[in-house]
MARZABA-300746 format. One line per field, with one value per residue (C-alpha): residue number from 0; residue in one letter; x, y, z. Coordinates in Angstrom, 1 decimal, m for minus. Example, Ala and Ser with C-alpha at 12.3 -4.5 7.8 and 13.67 -1.06 7.14 Angstrom:
<recs>
pos [0; 1] $
code [a; s] $
xx [12.3; 13.7] $
yy [m4.5; m1.1] $
zz [7.8; 7.1] $
</recs>
This chain:
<recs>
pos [0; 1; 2; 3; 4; 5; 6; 7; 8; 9; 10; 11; 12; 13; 14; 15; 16; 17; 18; 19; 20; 21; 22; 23; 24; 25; 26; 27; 28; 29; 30; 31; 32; 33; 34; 35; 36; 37; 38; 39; 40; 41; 42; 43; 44; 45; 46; 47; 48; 49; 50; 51; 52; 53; 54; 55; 56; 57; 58; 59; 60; 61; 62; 63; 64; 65; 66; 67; 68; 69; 70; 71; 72; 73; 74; 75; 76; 77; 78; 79; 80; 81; 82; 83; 84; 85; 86; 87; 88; 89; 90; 91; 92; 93; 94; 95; 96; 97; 98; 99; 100; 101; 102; 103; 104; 105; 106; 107; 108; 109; 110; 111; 112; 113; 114; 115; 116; 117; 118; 119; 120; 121; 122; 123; 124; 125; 126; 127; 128; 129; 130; 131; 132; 133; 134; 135; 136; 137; 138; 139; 140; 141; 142; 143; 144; 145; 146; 147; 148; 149; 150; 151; 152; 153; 154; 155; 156; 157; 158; 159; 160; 161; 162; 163; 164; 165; 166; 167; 168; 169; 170; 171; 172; 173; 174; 175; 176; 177; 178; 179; 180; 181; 182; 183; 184; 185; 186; 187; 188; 189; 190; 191; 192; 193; 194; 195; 196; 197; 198; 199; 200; 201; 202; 203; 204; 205; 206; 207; 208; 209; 210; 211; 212; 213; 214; 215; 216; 217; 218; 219; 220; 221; 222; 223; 224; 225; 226; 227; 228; 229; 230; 231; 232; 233; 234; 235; 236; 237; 238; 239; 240; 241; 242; 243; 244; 245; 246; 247; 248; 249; 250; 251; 252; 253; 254; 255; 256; 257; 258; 259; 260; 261; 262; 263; 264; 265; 266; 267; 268; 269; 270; 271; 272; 273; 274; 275; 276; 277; 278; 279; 280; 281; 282; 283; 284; 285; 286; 287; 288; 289; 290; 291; 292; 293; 294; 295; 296; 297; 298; 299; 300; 301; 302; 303; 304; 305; 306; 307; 308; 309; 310; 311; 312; 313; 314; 315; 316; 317; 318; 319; 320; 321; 322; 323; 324; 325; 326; 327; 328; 329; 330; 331; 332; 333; 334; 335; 336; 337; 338; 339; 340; 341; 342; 343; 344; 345; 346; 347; 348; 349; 350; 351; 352; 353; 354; 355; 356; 357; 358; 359; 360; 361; 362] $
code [x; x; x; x; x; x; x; x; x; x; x; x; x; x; x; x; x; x; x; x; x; x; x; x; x; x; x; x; x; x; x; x; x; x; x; x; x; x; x; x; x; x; x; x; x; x; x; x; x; x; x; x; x; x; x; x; x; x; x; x; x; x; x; x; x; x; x; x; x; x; x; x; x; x; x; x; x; x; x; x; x; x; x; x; x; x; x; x; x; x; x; x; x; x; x; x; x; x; x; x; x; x; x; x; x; x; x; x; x; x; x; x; x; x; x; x; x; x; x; x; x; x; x; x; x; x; x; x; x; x; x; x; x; x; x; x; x; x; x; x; x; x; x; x; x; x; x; x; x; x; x; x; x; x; x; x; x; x; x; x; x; x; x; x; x; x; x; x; x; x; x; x; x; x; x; x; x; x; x; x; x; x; x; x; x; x; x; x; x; x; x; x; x; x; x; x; x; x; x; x; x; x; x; x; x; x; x; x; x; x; x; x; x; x; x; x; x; x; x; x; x; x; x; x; x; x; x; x; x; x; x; x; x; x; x; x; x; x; x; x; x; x; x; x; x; x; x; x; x; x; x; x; x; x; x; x; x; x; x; x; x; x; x; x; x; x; x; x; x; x; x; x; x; x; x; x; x; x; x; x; x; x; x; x; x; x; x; x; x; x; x; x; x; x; x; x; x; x; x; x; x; x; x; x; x; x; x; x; x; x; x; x; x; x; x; x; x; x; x; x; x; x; x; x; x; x; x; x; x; x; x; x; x; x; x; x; x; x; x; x; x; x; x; x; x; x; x; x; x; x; x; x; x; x; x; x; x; x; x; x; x; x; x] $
xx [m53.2; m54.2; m55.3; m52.5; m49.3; m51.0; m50.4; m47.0; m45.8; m47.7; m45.5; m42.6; m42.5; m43.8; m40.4; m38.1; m39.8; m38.9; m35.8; m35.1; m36.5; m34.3; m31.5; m31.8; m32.2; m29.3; m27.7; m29.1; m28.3; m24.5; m26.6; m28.9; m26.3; m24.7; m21.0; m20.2; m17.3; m14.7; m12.5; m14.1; m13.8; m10.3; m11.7; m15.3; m16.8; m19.0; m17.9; m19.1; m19.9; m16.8; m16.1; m12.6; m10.0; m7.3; m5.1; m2.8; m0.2; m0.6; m2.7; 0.1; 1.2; m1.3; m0.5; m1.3; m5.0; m5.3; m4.1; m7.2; m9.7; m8.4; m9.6; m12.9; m13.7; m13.4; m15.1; m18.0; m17.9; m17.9; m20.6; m23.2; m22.4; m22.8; m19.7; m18.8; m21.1; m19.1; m15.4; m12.9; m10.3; m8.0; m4.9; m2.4; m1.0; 2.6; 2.2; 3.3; 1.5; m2.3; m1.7; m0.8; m4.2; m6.3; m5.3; m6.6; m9.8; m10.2; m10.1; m12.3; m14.9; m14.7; m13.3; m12.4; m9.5; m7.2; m4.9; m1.9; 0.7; 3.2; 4.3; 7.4; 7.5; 8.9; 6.9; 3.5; 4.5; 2.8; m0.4; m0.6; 0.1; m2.6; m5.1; m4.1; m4.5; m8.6; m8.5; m8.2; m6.3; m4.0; m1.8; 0.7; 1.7; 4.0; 5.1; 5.6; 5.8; 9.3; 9.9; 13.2; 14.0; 13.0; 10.3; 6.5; 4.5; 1.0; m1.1; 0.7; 2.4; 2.6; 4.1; 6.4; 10.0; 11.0; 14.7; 13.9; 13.0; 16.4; 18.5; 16.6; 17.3; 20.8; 21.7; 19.8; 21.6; 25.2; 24.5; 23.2; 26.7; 28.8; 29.8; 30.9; 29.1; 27.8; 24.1; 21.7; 19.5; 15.6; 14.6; 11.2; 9.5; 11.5; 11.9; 9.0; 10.2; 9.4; 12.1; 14.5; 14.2; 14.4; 17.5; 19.1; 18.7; 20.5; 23.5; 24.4; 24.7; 26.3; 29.2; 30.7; 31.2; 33.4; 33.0; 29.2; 29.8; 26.6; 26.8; 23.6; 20.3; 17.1; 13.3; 10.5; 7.8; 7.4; 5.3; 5.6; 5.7; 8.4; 10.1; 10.6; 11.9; 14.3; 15.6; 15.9; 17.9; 20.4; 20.7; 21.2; 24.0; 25.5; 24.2; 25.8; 27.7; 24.9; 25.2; 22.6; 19.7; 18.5; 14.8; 12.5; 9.7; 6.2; 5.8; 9.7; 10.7; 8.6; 9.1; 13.0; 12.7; 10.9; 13.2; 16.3; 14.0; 13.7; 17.1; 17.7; 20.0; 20.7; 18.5; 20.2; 19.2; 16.5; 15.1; 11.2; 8.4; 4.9; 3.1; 1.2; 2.7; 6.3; 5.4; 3.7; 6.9; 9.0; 7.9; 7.3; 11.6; 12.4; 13.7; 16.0; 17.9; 15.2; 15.7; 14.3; 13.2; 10.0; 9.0; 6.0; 4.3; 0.2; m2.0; m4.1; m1.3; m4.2; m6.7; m4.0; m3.7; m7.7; m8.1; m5.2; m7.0; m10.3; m8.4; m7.5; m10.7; m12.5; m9.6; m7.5; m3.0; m1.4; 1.2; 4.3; 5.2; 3.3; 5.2; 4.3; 6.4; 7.6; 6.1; 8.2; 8.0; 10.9; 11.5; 10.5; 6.6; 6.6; 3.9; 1.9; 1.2; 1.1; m2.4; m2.4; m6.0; m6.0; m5.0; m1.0; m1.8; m3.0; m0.6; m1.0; m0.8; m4.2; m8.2; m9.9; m11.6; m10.5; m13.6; m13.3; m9.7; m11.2; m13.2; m11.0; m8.0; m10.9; m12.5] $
yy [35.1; 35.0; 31.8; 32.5; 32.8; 29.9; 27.9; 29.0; 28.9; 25.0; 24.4; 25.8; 23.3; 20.4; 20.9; 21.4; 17.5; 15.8; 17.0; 15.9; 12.7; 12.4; 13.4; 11.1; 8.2; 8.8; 9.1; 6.0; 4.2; 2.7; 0.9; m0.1; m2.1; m3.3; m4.8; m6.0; m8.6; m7.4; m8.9; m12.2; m12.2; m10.6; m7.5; m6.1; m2.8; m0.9; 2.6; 4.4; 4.8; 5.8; 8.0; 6.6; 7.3; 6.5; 9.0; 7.8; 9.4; 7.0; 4.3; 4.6; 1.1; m1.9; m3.0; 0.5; m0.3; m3.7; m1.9; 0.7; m2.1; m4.0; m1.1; 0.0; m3.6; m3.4; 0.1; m1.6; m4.7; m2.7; m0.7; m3.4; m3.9; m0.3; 0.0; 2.6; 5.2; 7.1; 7.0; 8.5; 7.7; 10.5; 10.3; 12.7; 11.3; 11.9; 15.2; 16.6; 19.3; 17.4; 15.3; 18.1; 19.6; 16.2; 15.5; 19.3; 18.3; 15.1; 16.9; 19.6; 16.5; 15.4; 11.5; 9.8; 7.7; 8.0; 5.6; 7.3; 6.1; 9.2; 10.9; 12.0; 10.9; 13.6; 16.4; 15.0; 15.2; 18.8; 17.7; 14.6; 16.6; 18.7; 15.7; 13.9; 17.6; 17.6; 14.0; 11.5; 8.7; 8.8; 4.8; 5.0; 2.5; 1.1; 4.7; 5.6; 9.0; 10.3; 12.1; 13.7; 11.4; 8.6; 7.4; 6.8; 10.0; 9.1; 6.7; 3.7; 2.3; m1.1; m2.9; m5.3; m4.0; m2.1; m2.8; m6.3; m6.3; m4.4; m7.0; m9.9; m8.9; m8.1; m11.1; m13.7; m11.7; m11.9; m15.1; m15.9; m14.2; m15.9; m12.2; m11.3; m9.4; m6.3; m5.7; m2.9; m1.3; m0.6; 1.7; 2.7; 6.3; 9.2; 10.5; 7.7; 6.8; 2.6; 2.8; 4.9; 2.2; m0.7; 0.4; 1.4; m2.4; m3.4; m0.8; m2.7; m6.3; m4.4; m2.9; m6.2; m6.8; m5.3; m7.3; m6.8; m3.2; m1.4; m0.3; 2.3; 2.4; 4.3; 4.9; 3.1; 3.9; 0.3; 0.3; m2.4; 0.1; 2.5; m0.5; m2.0; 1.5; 1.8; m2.2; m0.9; 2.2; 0.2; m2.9; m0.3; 1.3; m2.0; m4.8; m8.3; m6.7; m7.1; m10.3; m9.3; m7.0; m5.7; m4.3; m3.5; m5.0; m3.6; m4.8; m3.6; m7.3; m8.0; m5.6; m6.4; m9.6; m8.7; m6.3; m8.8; m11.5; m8.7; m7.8; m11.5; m11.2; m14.4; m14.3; m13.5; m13.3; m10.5; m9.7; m9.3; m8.8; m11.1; m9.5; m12.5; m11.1; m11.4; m15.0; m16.2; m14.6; m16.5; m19.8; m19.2; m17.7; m21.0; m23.2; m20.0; m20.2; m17.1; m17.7; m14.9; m14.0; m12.4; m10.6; m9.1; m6.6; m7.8; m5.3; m5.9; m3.6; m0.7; m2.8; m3.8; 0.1; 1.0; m2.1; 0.0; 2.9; 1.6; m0.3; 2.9; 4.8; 1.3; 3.0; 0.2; 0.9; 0.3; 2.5; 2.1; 0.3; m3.1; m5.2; m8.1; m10.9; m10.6; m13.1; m14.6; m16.4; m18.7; m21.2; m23.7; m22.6; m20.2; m23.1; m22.8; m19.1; m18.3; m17.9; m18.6; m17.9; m14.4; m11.3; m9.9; m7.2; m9.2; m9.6; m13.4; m12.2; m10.4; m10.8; m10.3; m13.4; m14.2; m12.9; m9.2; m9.3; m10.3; m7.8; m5.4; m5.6; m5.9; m1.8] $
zz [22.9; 19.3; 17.5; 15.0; 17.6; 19.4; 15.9; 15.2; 18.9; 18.6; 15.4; 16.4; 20.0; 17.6; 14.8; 18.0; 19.3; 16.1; 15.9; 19.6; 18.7; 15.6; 17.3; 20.4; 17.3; 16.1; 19.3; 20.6; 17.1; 18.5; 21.7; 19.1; 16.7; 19.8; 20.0; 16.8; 15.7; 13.1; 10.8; 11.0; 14.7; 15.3; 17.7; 18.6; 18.1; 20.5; 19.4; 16.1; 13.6; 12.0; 9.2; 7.6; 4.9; 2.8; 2.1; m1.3; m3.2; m6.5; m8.2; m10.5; m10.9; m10.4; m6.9; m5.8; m7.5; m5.4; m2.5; m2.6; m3.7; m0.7; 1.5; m0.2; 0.1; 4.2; 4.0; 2.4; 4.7; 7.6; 6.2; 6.0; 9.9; 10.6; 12.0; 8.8; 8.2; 5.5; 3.7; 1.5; m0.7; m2.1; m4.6; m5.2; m8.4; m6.2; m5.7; m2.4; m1.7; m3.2; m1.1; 2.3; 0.9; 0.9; 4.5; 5.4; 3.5; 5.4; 8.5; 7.6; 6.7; 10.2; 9.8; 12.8; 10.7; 8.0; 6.7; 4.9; 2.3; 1.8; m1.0; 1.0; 5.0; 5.9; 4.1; 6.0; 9.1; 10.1; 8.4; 10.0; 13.5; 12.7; 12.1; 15.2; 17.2; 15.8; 17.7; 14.6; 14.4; 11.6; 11.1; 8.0; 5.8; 2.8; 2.5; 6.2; 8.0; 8.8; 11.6; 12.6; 15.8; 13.5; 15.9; 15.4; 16.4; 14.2; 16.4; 14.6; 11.6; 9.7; 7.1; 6.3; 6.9; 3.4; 4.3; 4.1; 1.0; m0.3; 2.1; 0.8; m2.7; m2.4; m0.6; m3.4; m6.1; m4.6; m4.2; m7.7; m9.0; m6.2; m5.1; m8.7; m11.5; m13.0; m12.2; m13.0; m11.0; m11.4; m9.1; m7.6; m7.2; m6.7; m3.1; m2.3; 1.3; 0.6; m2.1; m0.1; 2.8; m0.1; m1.4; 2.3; 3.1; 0.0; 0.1; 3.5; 1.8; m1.5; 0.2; 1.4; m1.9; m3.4; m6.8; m7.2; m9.7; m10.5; m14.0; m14.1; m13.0; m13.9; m11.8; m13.4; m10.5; m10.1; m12.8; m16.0; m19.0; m17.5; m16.1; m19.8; m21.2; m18.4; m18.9; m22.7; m21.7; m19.6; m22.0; m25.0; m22.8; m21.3; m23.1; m22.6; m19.7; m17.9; m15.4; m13.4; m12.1; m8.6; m9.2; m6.8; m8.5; m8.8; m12.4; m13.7; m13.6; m15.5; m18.3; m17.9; m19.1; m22.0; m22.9; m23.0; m24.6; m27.3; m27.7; m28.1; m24.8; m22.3; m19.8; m15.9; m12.7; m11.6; m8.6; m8.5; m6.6; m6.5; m9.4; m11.3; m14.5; m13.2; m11.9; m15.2; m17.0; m15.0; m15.5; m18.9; m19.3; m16.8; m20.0; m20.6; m17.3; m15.8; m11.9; m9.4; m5.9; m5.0; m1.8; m1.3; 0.5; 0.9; m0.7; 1.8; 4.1; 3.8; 5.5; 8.0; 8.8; 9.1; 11.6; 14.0; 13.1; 14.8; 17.4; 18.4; 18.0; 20.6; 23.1; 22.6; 22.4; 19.3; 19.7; 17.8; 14.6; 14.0; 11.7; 9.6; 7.8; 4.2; 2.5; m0.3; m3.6; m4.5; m7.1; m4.7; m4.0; m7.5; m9.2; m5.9; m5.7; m9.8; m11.0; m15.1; m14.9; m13.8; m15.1; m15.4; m13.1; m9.8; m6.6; m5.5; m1.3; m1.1; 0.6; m2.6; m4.1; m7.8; m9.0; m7.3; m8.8; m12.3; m12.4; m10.7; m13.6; m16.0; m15.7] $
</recs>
């Protein structure tokens, strides 16, 4: 044998051992972390590490922005214990079929989990199949899935109960009006499956009452600007008739009362949602007669999905729909929960410190 094979042959074994060795590092870097605690304590990790996702259909309002912090702050939590190696966040700025395309990318990148708020429940359904086919673990939220049997067929769901929301609303309103008035209506997204589910939950209280009459109502995507113009279209169209109004907050309450403030209209009772905006509005309108009611959903609901996500990824069941407790401001704790010091755009029920939100609403 020549001197010259014998040195490439000697080469070639020597690259094929250092990429053995590298790949038996790598392999061996899970026994090397060890089981690691989560979630300040709440499960263990031996498993990993995980490449994760969030798959969103909008940051179009500012809960939907706290919502996505809330997660890239895990992510990045999780990282720094090397339990994440790697994650995504996508947005489809509500559009179906991004988002149906973003989900294909995500499993063409290989994740292991994807947490998915839906542009439509229903529409995601095939994707989602197809994701859970390649072996990932796919837990909705807020905006659920929607299958035809109406059960849970992604490895899990969670969230507060969306009807709730709709029920609780409707039921402090009729009350407010002692089951008489004529109230507008501030709806969320179009088609968004949350808002279907909101309203569903207040048609049931509505129609035992025959006296509550809904005089128009307009979608304001939850968020404050389009919420105002709406209000402004309904008060120009209905004015003083107006007793009352059923929003499903986001930041539309918020707007709402501006917009009667502006047109020099007494206030009336408004259902809301815990945006700090609304809450400083509120007790600011409180010498006016304001009164509300304000649910909320955590934005820390996206967090609540990865940790399912990786449950299921250690092996553990989480099958089925996971719910949590509306939590709920009322004129009773409102001077507890608002935050004067903080910006409009901040929802009071989160894990982010007051200086991540600061500097959150502040890019």
């Amino acid at each position: 044998m020549n001197k010259k094979l014998l040195m490439v042959m000697v080469l070639l074994f020597a690259s094929v051992a250092l990429v053995s060795a590298a790949g038996q590092k790598d392999a061996g870097s899970v026994s090397d972390r060890g089981t690691v605690e989560v979630f300040g304590g709440e499960f263990s990790v031996s498993g990993g590490p995980y490449t994760v996702a969030l798959s969103n259909y909008s940051v179009g309002n500012s809960w939907r922005m706290q919502m996505v912090a809330e997660f890239e702050n895990a992510c990045e939590e999780l990282k720094a214990l090397g339990v994440v190696d790697k994650y995504y966040v996508t947005n489809s700025n509500g559009d179906i079929a991004k988002q149906i395309s973003d989900v294909r990318d995500l499993i063409t990148k290989g994740v292991d989990i994807i947490a998915i708020t839906c542009a439509s429940g229903s529409a995601l359904t095939d994707v989602v199949d197809q994701a859970m086919e390649e072996g990932i673990k796919v837990v909705s939220f807020d905006n659920y899935l929607v299958y035809d049997d109406g059960q849970v067929h992604e490895t899990a769901r969670t969230g507060v109960k969306q009807e709730e929301f709709g029920r609780i609303w409707a039921e402090w309103l009729v009350e407010q009006l002692n089951g008489k008035g004529d109230i507008i209506l501030l709806q969320g997204m179009v088609g968004a499956s949350g808002g279907l589910q909101r309203w569903a939950g207040a048609e049931e209280v509505f129609k035992n009452y025959p006296g509550i009459k809904i005089l128009g109502e307009g979608y304001g995507d939850w968020d404050y600007a389009k919420g105002k113009i709406i209000a402004e279209q309904l008060i120009a169209a209905h004015g003083s008739n107006i007793d009352g109004v059923w929003s499903q907050g986001g930041a539309m309450t918020q707007g709402a009362i501006e917009a009667f403030n502006e047109r020099g209209l007494k206030m009336v009772p408004m259902t809301g949602e815990a945006n700090n905006g609304m809450l400083k509005a509120w007790v600011a309108n409180r010498d006016k007669g304001f009164t509300s009611v304000a649910p909320d959903s955590p934005s820390y609901v996206s967090v609540e999905a990865l940790k399912l996500g990786m449950k299921a990824a250690e092996g553990m069941d989480v099958a089925g729909y996971h719910a949590f407790p509306l939590q709920v401001v009322t004129e009773e704790n409102l001077d507890q929960y608002v935050k004067p010091n903080l910006p409009d755009s901040f929802w009071v029920f989160t894990n982010l410190t007051d200086d991540q939100v600061a500097e959150l609403f502040s890019r």
